[in-house]
VOMAR-651392 format. One line per field, with one value per residue (C-alpha): x, y, z. Coordinates in nm, 4 decimals, always signed. Each point is the difference from the previous one (the first is absolute). Layout:
xx	[X, ...]
yy	[Y, ...]
zz	[Z, ...]
***
This chain:
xx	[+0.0000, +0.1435, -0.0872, -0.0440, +0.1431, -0.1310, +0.1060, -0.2498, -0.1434, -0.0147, +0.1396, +0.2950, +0.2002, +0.3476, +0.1269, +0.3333, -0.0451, +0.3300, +0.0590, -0.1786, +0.2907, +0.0374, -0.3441, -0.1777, -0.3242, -0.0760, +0.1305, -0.2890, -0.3113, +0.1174, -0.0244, -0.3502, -0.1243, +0.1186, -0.1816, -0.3564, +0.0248, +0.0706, -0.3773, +0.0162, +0.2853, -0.0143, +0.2920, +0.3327, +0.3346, +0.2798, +0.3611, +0.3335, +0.3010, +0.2801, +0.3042, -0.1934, -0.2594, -0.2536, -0.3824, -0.1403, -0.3617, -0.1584, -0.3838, -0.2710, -0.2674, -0.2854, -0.0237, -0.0729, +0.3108, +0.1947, +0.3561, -0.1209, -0.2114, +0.3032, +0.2187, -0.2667, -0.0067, +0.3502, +0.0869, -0.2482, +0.2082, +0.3259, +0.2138, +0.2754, -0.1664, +0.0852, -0.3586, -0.0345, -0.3573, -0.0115, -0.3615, +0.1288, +0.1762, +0.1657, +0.1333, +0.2984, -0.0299, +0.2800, +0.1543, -0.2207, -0.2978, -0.3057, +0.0313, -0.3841, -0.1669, +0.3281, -0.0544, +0.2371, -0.0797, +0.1341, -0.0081, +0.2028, +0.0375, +0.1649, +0.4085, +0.0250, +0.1770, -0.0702, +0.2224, -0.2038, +0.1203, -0.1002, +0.1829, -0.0018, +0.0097, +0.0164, -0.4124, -0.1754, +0.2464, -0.1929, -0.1561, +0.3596, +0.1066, -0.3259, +0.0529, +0.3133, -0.0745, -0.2985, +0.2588, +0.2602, -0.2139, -0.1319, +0.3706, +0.0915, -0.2611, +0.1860, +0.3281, +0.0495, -0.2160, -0.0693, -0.2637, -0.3422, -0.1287, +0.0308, -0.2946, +0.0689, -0.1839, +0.0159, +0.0146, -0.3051, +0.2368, +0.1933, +0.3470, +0.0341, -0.0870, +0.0409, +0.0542, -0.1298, +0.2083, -0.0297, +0.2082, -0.0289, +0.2695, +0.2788, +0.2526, -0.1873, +0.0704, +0.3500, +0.0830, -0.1002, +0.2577, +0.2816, -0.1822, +0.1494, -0.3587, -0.0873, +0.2894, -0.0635, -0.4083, +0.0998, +0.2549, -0.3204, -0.2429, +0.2340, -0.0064, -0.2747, +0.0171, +0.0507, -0.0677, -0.1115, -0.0165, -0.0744, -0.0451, -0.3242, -0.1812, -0.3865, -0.1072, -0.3427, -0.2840, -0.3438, -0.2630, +0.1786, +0.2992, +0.1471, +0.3735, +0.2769, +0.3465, -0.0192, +0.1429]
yy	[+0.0000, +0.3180, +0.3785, +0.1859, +0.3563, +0.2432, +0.3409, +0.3032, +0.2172, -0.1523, +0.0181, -0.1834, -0.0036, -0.1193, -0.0444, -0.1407, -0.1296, -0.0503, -0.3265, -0.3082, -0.1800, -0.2743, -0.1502, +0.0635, -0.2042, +0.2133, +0.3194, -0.1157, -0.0461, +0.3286, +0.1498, -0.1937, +0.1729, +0.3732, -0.0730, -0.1214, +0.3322, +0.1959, +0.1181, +0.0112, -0.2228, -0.1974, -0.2616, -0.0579, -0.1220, -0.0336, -0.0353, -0.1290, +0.2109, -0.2076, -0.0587, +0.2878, +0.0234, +0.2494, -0.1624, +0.2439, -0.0303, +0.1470, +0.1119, +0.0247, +0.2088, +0.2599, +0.3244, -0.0138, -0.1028, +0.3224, +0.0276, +0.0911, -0.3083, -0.2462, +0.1774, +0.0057, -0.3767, -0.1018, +0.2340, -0.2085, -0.2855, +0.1799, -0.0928, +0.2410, +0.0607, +0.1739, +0.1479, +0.1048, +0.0651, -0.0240, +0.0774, -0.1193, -0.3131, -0.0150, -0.3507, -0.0718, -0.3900, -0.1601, -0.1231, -0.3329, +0.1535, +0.1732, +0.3465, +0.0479, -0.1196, -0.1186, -0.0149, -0.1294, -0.3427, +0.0083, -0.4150, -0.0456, -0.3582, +0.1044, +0.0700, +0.3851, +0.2470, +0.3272, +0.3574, +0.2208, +0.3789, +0.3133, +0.2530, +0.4027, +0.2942, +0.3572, +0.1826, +0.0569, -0.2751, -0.3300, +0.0398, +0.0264, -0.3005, -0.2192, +0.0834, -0.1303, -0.2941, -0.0505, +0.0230, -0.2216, -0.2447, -0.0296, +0.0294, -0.3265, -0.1730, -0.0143, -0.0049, -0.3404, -0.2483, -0.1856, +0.2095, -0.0053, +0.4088, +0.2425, +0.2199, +0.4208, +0.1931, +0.3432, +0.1011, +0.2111, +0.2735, +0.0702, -0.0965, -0.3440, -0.2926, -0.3874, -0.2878, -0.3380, -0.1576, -0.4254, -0.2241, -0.3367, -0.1340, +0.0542, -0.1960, +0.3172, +0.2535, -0.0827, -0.0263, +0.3687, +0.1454, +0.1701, +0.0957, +0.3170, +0.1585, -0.1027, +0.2052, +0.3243, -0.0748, +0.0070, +0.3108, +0.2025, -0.1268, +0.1312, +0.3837, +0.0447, -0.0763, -0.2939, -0.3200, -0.3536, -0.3306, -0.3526, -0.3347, -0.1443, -0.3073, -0.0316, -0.2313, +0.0223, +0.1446, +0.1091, -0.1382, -0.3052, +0.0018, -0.3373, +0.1058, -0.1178, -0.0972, +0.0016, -0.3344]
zz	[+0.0000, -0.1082, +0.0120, -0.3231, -0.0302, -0.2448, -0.1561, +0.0037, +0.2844, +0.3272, +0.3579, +0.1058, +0.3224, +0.0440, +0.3391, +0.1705, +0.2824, +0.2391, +0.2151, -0.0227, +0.1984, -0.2739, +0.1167, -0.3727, +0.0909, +0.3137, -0.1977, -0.2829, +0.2668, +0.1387, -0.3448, -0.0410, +0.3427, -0.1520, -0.3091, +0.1766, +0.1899, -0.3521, -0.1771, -0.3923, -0.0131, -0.3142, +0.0207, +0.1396, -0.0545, +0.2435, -0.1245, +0.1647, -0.0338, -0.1269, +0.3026, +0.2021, +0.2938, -0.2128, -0.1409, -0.2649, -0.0518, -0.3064, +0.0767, -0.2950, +0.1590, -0.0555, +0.0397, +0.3716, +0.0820, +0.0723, +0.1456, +0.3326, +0.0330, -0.1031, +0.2318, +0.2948, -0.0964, +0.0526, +0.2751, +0.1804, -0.0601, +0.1071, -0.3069, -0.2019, -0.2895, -0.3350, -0.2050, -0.3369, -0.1803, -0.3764, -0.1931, -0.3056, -0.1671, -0.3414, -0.0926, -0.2410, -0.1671, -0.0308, -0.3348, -0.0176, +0.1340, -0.1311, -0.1079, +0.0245, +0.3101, +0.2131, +0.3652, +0.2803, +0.1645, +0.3574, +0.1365, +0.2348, -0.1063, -0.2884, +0.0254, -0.1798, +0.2355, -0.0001, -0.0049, +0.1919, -0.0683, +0.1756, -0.2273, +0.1794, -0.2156, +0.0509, +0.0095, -0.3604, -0.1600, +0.0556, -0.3212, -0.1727, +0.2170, -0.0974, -0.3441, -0.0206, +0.1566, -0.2554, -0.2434, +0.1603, +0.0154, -0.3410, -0.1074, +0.2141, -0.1067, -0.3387, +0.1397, +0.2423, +0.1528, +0.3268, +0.1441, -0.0160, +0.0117, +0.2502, +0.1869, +0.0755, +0.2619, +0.0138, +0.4250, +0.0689, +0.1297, -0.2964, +0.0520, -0.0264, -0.2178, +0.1376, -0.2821, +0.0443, -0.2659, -0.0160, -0.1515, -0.1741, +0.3009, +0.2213, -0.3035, -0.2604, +0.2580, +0.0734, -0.3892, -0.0374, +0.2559, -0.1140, -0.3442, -0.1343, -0.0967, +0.3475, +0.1307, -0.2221, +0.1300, +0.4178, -0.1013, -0.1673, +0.2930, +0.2489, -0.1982, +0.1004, +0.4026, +0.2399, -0.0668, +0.2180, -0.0744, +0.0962, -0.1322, +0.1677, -0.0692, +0.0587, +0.2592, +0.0740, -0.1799, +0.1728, +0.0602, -0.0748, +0.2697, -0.0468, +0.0792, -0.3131, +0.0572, +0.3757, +0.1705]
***
C-alpha cells in the first residue's frame, strides 16, 4: 500500500522531527497519535534519515490545517521539530516516466531513497530559484537516468523551496555522484542561498502504519 503524491494546488507540511532514540516503531505510533489529533489531514508519510536520529513526515492536508495548528500539535508532544507549509506542488517525471499525468508513489515497501532538499534564498527570488529548478529538471531528464521524478514546493513564506526528489535505488543514486553537471547544478543552487539535505527512506505511510525495514 502506497501513498500517491500529486502536482497542483494543495497544502503540504514538511516537518523534522528530532530524536526518536533508534526505537522507529514507537517513533511511528507517536507520529500516528500527532496525526489523529491533526483536522484536515489528508495522509501521511514518515521517513528515516539515513545514519541519523531525524524522522521526516510529509503531511497532505486541507486547508484547515494552518501552521499554528501543526505546531500546537507537536509542541504537545514535546519533540524538536522543523515546519515548512507549501500550497503548491509541481512534479518533475523522471526520464522513464510519464510526461503527462506523472505522480509520485511513496510505498514504503518499495527500496527508492529519497534526497530531501530545503534550498534558502534571499526574499522576492523563489520564483528565480523554482524556475530553475523547473528547468533543471526537464534538462536531467534527458541527461542521465536512475531516478524516478522529483516533486517542488514553494514555502508559503517566500524564501525557501524543499525537493522531494526519489530515486529508482540506492545502486542509481550512488552512480550519479560525482557527475560533473551535478557539480555545476549544487554550485548554481548554492548562488542563490543555503542549502540542506538528507537522504531519507519512507517507512510508514498513514492510515496504513505497518512499519518497513525495522527488525
Amino acid at each position: 500500500m502506497g501513498m500517491i503524491l500529486q502536482g497542483g494546488p494543495g497544502h503540504f507540511t514538511l516537518i523534522a522531527v528530532q530524536g526518536h532514540t533508534g526505537n522507529l516503531e514507537a517513533a511511528c505510533r507517536a507520529a500516528q497519535a500527532r496525526w489523529r489529533a491533526l483536522p484536515g489531514l489528508l495522509g501521511a508519510a514518515v521517513h528515516c534519515e539515513s545514519g541519523g536520529d531525524d524522522l521526516i513526515e510529509l503531511l497532505v492536508c486541507d486547508a484547515r490545517l494552518s501552521r499554528e495548528i501543526v505546531l500546537a500539535v507537536y509542541d504537545d508532544f514535546d519533540v524538536g521539530t522543523t515546519v515548512l507549509r507549501s500550497g503548491y506542488a509541481r512534479l518533475m517525471p523522471g526520464p522513464d516516466q510519464p510526461e503527462v499525468g506523472f505522480a509520485l508513489w511513496i510505498d514504503p515497501s518499495v527500496s527508492r531513497p529519497v534526497l530531501l532538499s530545503v534550498l534558502r534564498c534571499a526574499p522576492g527570488r523563489q520564483q528565480d530559484l523554482f524556475d530553475y529548478l523547473v528547468s533543471s529538471a526537464a534538462r536531467f531528464r534527458g541527461a542521465f537516468g536512475g531516478w524516478v521524478g522529483a516533486a517542488l514546493f514553494k514555502e508559503d513564506g517566500g524564501a525557501a523551496i524543499f525537493e522531494y526528489l526519489q530515486f529508482e535505488s540506492l545502486a542509481a543514486m550512488n552512480a550519479l555522484q560525482g557527475l560533473p553537471i551535478l557539480d555545476r547544478h549544487r554550485a548554481n543552487l548554492l548562488a542563490f542561498g543555503a542549502m540542506t539535505g538528507s537522504v531519507v527512506a519512507p517507512i510508514a505511510i498513514w492510515p496504513s502504519m505497518d512499519v518497513q525495514g525495522v527488525s
